[in-house]
N, C-alpha and C positions, 0 to 999 in steps of 0.2 A: 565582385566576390572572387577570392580565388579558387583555383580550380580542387583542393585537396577540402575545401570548404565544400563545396556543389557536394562532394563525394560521401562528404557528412552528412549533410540532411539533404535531403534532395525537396522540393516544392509541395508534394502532396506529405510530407513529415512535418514541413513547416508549417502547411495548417491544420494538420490532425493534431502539431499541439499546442495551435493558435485555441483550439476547440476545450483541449483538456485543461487550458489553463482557467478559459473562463468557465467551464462546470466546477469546478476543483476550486476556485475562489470562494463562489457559491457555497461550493461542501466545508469550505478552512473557515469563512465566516462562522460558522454555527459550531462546526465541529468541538474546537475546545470547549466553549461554553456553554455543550449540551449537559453536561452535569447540573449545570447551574440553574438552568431554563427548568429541569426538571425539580428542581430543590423549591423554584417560584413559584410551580404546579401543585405544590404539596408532598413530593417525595424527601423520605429523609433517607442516609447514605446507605442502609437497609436497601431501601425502595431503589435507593439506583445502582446497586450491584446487582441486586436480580434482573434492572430491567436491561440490562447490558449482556448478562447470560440469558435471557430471553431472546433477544433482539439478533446474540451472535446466532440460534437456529435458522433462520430464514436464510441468510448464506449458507451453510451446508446442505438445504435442498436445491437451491440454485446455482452451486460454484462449477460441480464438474460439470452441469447440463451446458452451462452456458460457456463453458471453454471448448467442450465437445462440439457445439455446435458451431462457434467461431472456427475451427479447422474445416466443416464443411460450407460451409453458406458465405466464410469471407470476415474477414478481421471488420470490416467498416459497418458490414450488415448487422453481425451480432450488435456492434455498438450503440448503432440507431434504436433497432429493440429496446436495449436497455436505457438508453436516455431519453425512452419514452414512460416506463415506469417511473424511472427517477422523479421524472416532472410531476409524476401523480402522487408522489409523496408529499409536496411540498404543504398540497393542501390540507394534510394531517398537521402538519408543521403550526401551520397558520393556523387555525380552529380549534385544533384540540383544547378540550377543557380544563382536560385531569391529564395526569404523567401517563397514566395507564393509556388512554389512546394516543401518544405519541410511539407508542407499537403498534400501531398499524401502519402510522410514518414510515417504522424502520424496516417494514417489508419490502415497500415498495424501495426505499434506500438499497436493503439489500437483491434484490434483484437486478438494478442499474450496477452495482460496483459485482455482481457475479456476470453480469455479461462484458461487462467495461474493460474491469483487469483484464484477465486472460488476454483479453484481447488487445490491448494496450501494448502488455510486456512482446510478444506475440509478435504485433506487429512492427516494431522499432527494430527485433530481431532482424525480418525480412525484409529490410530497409537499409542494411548495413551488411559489411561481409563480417566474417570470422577475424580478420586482421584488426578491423574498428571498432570491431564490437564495444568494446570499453567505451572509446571515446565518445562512441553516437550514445549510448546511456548516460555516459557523463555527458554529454551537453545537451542529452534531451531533459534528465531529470536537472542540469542547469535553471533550461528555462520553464520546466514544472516547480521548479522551486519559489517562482514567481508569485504562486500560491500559497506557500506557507508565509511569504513577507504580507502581502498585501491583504488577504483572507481576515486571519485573525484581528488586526487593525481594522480593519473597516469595519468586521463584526461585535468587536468589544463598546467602537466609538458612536455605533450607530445603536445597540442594545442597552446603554450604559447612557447615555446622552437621551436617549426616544424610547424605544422599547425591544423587546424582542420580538412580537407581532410585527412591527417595522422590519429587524434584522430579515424576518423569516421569506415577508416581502419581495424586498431587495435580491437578497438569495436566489428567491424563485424568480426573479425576472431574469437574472444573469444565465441561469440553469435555462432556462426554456430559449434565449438565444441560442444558446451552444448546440440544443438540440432542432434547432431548426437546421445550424450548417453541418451537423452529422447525419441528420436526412437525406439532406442536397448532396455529401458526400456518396454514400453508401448507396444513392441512387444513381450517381456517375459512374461507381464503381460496379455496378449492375452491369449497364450498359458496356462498360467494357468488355467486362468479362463475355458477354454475350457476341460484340464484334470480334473479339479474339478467340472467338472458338471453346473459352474452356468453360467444361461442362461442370459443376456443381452436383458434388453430390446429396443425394434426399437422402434424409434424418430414415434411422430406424434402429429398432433394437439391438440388431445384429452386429451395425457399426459402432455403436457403445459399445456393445460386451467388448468387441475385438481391439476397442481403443484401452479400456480399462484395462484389459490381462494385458495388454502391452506395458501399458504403465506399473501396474503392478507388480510383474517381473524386476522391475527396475528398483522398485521400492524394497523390494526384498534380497536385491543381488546382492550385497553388502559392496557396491562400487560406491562412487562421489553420489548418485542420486539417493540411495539410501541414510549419505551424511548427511546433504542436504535439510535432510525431509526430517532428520533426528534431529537436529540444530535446530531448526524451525520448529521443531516443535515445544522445547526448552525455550526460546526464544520468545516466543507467542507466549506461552503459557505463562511466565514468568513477569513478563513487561505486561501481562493482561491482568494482575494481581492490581494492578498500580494506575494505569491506564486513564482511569474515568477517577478515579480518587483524585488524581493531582489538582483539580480545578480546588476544589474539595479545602484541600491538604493547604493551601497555601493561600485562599480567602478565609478559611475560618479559622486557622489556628499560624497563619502568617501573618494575616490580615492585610495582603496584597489585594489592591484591588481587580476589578473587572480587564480596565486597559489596560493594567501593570500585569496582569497574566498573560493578554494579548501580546505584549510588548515584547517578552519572553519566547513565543511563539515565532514572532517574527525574526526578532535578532538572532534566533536560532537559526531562519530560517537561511537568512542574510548569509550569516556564516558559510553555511552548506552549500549555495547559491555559489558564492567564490573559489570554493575548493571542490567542487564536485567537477568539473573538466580534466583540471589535473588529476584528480582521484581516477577518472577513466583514463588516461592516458597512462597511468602508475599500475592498471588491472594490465591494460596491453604486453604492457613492458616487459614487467617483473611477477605476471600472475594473479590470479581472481583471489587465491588466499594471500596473499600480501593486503590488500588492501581490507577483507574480511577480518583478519586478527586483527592487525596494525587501528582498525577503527574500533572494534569492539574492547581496545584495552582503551583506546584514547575516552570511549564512552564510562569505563569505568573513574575513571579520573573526575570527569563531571559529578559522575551517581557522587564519589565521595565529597564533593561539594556541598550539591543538593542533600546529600544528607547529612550534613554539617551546618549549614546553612540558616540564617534567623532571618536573612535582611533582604532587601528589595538586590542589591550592589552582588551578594554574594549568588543569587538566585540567576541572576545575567550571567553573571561569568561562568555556573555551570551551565545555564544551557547552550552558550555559544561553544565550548566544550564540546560538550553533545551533540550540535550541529557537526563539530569536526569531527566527530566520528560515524554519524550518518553517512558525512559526505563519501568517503572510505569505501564503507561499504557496501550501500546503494548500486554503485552500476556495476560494481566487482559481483555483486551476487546477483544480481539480474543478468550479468556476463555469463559466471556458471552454468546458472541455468539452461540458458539458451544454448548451452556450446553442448552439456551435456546431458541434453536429449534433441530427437529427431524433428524435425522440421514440421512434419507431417502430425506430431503430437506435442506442439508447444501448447498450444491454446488449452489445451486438456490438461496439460502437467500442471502447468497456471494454475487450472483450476483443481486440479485435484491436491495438489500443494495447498491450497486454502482451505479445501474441504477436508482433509485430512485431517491439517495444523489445528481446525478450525472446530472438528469435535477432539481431540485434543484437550484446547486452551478452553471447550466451552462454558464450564462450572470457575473459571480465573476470576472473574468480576465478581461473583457473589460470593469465591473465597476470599479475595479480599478483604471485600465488606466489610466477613464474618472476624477474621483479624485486625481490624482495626478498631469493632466495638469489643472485640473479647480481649484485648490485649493493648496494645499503645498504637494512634494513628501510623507511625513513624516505622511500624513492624513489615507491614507488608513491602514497604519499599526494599527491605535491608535482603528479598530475595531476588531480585534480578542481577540485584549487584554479584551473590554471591552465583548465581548462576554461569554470569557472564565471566567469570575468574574460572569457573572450570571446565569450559565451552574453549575459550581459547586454545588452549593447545592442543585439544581435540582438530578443533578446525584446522591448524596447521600442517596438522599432519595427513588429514585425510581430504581437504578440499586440494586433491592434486590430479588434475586432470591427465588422462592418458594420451602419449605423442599423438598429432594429429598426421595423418598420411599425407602422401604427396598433392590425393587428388579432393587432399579437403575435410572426405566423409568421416562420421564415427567411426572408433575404433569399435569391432564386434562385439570387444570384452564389453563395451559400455552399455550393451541392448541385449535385451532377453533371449533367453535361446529359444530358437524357434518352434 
């Protein structure tokens, strides 16, 4: 390997996302065609827009706690935590009788993806300098994207072929490996930490409060982290209208099948998969909003596809579209983020960016629903698109980070006043 490689991912990055790939196949299996499982249960698209604004509360009490506590306890530590509830969801998964208990599934779900994120984005920061930033998210979310090809395919073939009590199986086996070598990790990383001297600090209310007003200041500065958090919340809310519909949208009134939406998922993912290294090496170069606008205009080109769209042929080629615009802008805004806020409060930004965004977007799924039986299926899609036309140019002008000094640090303007 050469040596500008080593400087990329370094050995302990290489199997934090040997780890996230196989949890995250696990979660791509089920994912899309959790609409569907719940439609099997007895839910009709009423029942499953509520149970998706339901389901997003459980991450708003768990996002900032568990990014807050990943900056104290240890990126690997929080992880293990959390991919130990994850695992206890699976068996809601498995069992459940009615759609209704498959929330209690999505608690323990969301518990794992409130300690996991944060700490994810978090850690790959700390793993890379300021100059790579781009590129190590481009070629970490590369080989995350591993995920969206393989996931969906295995879970459409094995639900669609056998059952989804099988799929959910499956799932749960690959998910409880993961969480055995994120153990084994976060337990190595223990012991480090403890031969080198640094001391970990204990949880308490006071290091909240004082992590929050930090972050909060920032949220309201009207600097990059205030646009951030404005986009995302447009973002979120809008693609959350849509979100759980599409399974929906395109076996009932497409009449795509189970694998043919799988298929979709993948080739999307495929796409993304190819062009997300260069898409980090394009953040590096020419800037986080370059590749931020440049994707979210390429995404609307798909939307007008997809919503154009009748046939299996036109339904691919929007979403491999879509994949080109993910790819964009995936490590470019996980770039941002990371460059514009402080070291000492990514894990919490993470998380409070979700918790935020996350009551926000959290009534999206059940207004959807409510738009698609009060008006035409076809309606609630036509609002992301037009979201994302007037998001653009916003973002270009204000995702623009301030010079960075010689010795590295944020500039003052970007952090709260003291």
């Amino acid at each position: 390997m050469s040596e500008g490689k080593q400087r990329l991912l370094t050995p302990v990055l290489i199997l934090f996302m040997g780890t996230m790939v196989l949890a995250n196949i696990a979660g791509a299996m089920s994912r899309p065609l959790l609409p569907l499982y719940l439609q099997d249960l007895g839910a009709n698209v009423g029942n499953v827009g509520l149970f998706f604004t339901l389901s997003s509360i459980a991450p708003l009490i768990f996002q900032i706690f568990g990014g807050w506590l990943s900056d104290l306890i240890g990126r690997l530590q929080a992880i293990a935590i959390g991919s130990l509830a994850g695992l206890s969801a699976y068996a809601f998964y498995i069992f459940a009788p009615t759609w209704q208990w498959v929330l209690l599934a999505s608690i323990g779900s969301a518990m794992a993806v409130s300690f996991v994120a944060p700490s994810y984005q978090a850690f790959i920061a700390e793993q890379s300098t300021e100059e790579t930033r781009g590129r190590v998210y481009g070629l970490t979310e590369t080989i995350f994207m591993i995920v969206g090809v393989v996931g969906p395919l295995v879970g459409g073939y094995i639900a669609q072929g056998l059952s989804f009590t099988t799929m959910w199986i499956v799932a749960a086996s690959l998910y409880g490996s993961a969480a055995v070598i994120r153990l084994l990790m976060a337990r190595t990383a223990s012991r480090q930490d403890q031969q080198e001297g640094i001391a970990r600090q204990k949880p308490s209310l006071s290091g909240l409060k004082s992590s929050l007003t930090a972050m909060f200041g920032m949220l309201v500065g009207g600097g990059v982290v205030t646009w951030i958090f404005l986009s995302d919340g447009v973002r979120d809310t809008t693609f959350g209208l849509t979100q759980q519909l599409t399974p929906l949208y395109l076996e009932n009134l497409m009449g795509l099948s189970v694998v043919q939406i799988s298929w979709l998922n993948s080739l999307s993912a495929v796409v993304a998969m190819l062009l997300m290294s260069p898409a980090g090496l394009l953040s590096d170069r020419h800037g986080e909003r370059v590749g931020i606008a440049g994707g979210f205009g390429i995404i609307c080109l798909g939307w007008v596809l997809f919503l154009t769209g009748n046939s299996f042929p036109q339904f691919v080629a929007a979403w491999m579209i879509i994949g080109a615009g993910q790819a964009l802008v995936v490590p470019a805004y996980n770039s941002l983020i990371s460059k514009a806020v402080p070291i000492h409060l990514r894990g919490t930004a993470f998380g409070l960016f979700s918790t935020s965004v996350g009551l926000i977007s959290l009534p999206a799924p059940w207004i959807g629903a409510q738009l698609w039986e009060a008006f035409r299926p076809i309606v609630p899609f036509y609002v992301p698109f037009v979201a994302m036309l007037i998001m653009i140019p916003i973002m270009w002008v204000k995702f623009k980070l301030p010079p960075v000094p010689l010795d590295g640090s944020i500039e003052p303007e970007s952090l709260p006043a003291a």
